[in-house]
N, C-alpha and C positions, 0 to 999 in steps of 0.2 A: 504494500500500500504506500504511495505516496501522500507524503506532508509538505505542506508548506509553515514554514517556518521562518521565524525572524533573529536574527543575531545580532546583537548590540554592542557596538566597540564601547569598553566603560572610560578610556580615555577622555575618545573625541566627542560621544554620543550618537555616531554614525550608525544608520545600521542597515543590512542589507536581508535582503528576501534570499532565504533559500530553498527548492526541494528537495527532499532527503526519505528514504527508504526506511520502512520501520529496523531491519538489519544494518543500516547505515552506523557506522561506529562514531560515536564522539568525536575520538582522535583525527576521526576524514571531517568532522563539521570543524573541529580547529586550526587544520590544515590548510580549509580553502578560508576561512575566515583571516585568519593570519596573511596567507597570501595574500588576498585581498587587499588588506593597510598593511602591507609590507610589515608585516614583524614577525618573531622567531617562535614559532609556533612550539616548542618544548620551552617556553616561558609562561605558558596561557594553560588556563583549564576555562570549561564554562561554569556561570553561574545561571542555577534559575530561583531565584525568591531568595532563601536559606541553604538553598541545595547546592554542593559543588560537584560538578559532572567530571568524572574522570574518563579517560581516552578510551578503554577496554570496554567498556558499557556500551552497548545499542542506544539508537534512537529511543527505540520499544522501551525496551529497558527503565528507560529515564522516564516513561510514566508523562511525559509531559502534555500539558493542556494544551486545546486547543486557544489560541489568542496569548498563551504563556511567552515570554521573550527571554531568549538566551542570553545570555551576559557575557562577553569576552573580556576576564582578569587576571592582572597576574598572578601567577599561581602562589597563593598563601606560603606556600611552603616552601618556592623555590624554586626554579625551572632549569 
């Protein structure tokens, strides 16, 4: 099944539309998200609400709403 989905750069506030596969991995939505505003995508995890999405988790996985927005931040811990 496809999703559409939104990803929020937490820097700039930028944020872009994406489709993405219920089997789609985190780590692929960081990837192109990163690409996208040029930065080092083993620096980033997403965030959605409270939640921090790690790279190994599915789309599915992540349980995420519909109208929910992904957060692009640096990774807490360290990247």
């Amino acid at each position: 099944m496809t999703n559409r989905t939104k990803v929020k750069d937490a820097d700039t506030g930028h944020a872009i539309a994406m489709d993405v596969e219920d089997d789609t991995l985190i780590e692929e939505i960081i990837e192109s998200a990163a690409a996208y505003w040029e930065k080092d995508p083993g620096a980033y995890v997403l965030r959605v609400g409270d939640r921090i999405l790690r790279g190994s988790m599915t789309f599915g996985q992540a349980l995420i709403a519909a109208g929910d927005e992904m957060e692009l931040i640096p990774d807490p811990e360290g990247g």
